[in-house]
C-alpha positions as CSV (number, residue, x, y, z in Angstrom):
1,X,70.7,44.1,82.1
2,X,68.6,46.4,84.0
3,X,66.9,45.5,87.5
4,X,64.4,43.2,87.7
5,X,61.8,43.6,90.7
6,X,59.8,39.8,91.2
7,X,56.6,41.8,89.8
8,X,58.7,42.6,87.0
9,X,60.1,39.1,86.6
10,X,56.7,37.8,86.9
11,X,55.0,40.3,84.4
12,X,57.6,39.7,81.6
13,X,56.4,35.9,81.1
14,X,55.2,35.3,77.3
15,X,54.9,31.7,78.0
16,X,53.3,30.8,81.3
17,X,49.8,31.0,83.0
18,X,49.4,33.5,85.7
19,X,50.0,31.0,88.1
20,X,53.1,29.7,86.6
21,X,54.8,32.9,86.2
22,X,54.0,33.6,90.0
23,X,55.1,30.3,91.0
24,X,58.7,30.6,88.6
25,X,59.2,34.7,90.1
26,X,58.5,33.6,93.4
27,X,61.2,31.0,93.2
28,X,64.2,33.9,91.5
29,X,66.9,34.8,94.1
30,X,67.2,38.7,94.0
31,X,69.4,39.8,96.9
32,X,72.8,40.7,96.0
33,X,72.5,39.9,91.8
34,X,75.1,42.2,90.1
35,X,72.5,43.0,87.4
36,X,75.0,45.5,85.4
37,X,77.1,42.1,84.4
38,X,74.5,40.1,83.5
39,X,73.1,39.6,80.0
40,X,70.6,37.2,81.0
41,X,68.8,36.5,84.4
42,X,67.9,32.9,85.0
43,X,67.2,30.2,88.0
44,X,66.0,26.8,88.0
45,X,63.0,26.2,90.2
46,X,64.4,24.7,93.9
47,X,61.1,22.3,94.0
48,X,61.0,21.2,90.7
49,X,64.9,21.1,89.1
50,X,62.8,20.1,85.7
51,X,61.6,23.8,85.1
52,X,64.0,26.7,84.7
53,X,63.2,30.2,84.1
54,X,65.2,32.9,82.1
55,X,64.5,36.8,81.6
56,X,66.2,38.2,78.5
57,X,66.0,41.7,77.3
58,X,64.9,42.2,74.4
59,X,64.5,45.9,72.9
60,X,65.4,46.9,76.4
61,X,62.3,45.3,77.5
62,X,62.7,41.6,80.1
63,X,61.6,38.5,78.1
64,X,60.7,35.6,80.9
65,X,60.4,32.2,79.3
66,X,59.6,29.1,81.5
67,X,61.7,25.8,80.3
68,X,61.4,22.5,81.0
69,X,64.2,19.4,80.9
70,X,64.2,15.9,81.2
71,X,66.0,14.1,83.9
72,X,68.6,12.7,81.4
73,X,72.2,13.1,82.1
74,X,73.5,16.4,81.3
75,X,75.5,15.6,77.7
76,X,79.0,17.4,76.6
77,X,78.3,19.9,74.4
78,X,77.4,23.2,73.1
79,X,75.5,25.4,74.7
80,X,73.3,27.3,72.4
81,X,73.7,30.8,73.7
82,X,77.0,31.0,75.1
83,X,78.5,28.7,72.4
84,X,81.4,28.2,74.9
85,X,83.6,25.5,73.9
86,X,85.3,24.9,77.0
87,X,82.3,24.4,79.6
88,X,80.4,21.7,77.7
89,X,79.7,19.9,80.5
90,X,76.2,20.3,82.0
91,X,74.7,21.2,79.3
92,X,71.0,19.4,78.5
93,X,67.9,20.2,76.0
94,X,65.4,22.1,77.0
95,X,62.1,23.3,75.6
96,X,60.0,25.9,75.8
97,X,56.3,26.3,75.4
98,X,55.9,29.1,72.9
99,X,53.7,32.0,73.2
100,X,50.3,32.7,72.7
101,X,47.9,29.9,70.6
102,X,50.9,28.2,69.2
103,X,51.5,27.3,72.9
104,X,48.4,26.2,74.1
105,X,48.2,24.2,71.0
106,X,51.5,22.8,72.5
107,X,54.1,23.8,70.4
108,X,57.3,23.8,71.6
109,X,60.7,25.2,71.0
110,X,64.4,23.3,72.1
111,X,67.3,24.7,72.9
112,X,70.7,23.5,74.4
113,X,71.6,25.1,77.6
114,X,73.8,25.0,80.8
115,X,71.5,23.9,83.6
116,X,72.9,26.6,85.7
117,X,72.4,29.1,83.7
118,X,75.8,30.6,83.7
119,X,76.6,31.7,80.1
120,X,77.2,34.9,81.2
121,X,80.0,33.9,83.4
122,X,81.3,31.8,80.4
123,X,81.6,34.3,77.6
124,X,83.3,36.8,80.5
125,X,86.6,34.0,81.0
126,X,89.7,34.9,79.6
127,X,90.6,33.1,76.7
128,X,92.8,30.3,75.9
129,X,95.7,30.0,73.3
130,X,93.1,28.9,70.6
131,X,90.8,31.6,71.4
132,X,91.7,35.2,71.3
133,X,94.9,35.5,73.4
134,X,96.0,38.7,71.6
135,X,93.1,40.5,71.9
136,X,91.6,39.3,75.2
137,X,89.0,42.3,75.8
138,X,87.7,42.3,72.4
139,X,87.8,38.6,72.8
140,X,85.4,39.1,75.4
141,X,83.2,41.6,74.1
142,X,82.5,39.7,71.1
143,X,81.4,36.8,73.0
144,X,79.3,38.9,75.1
145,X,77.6,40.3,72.0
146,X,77.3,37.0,70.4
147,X,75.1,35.6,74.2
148,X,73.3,38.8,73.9
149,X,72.3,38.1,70.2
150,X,71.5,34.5,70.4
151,X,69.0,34.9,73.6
152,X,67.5,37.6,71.9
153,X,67.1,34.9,68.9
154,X,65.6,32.3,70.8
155,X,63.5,34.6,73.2
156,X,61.7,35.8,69.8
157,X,61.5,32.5,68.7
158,X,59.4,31.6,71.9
159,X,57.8,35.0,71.4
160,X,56.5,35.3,67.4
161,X,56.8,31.7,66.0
């Protein structure tokens, strides 16, 4: 992922107001991120853990959707964008307003996801036994292409649905 300034975490919003996507940038941590292992870029907002933010590239271009959960107990399962099966803890639903009229009609998009955010982390693990345990790198790269992939699915889902 390339390096994301806050104005260009805050311009790259399809799915927030002005004030929203100041609001959600204003909240991302950028000190110290190791962009170059990231695939996607995402925080959950410290005064509000009900609203999360994620910045995917797509067509080498940031993507910043605003989500919102419920305060239900995180369930064990999938997430939808690592696909991990070993960390299925934390995971909840989460939805996101889509862009443009659709959205201010209020039409919304779900998605399972780690509250934290850390797919990337996930898909970099070595695998288990069941996994990939001969071929650990390309293990790892496919799972890498397969988070890449899916974010890029759902941020055009939020995008052109």
């Amino acid at each position: 992922m390339h390096p994301l300034t806050s104005h260009d975490i805050r311009a790259s919003f399809i799915n927030a107001s002005k004030r929203e996507a100041a609001l959600a940038a204003s909240a991302a941590r950028l000190d110290g991120v190791a962009w170059e292992r990231l695939d996607i870029f995402g925080w959950t907002d410290p005064k509000n853990p009900l609203v999360t933010s994620v910045v995917i590239p797509v067509d080498d271009a940031p993507v910043g959707i605003l989500l919102r959960t419920s305060p239900t107990k995180p369930k064990k399962t999938m997430c939808a964008l690592c696909e991990d099966i070993i960390a299925v803890d934390n995971v909840r639903l989460f939805a996101a307003r889509l862009a443009g009229a659709p959205g201010r009609q209020g039409n919304t998009v779900g998605t399972l996801l780690h509250t934290d955010l850390s797919c990337t982390a996930h898909v970099r693990r070595a695998p288990n036994t069941m996994e990939g345990k001969a071929d650990p790198e390309g293990f790892i790269a496919r799972r890498i292409g397969a988070l890449q992939t899916n974010a890029e699915r759902f941020a055009r889902r939020v995008r052109s649905a």
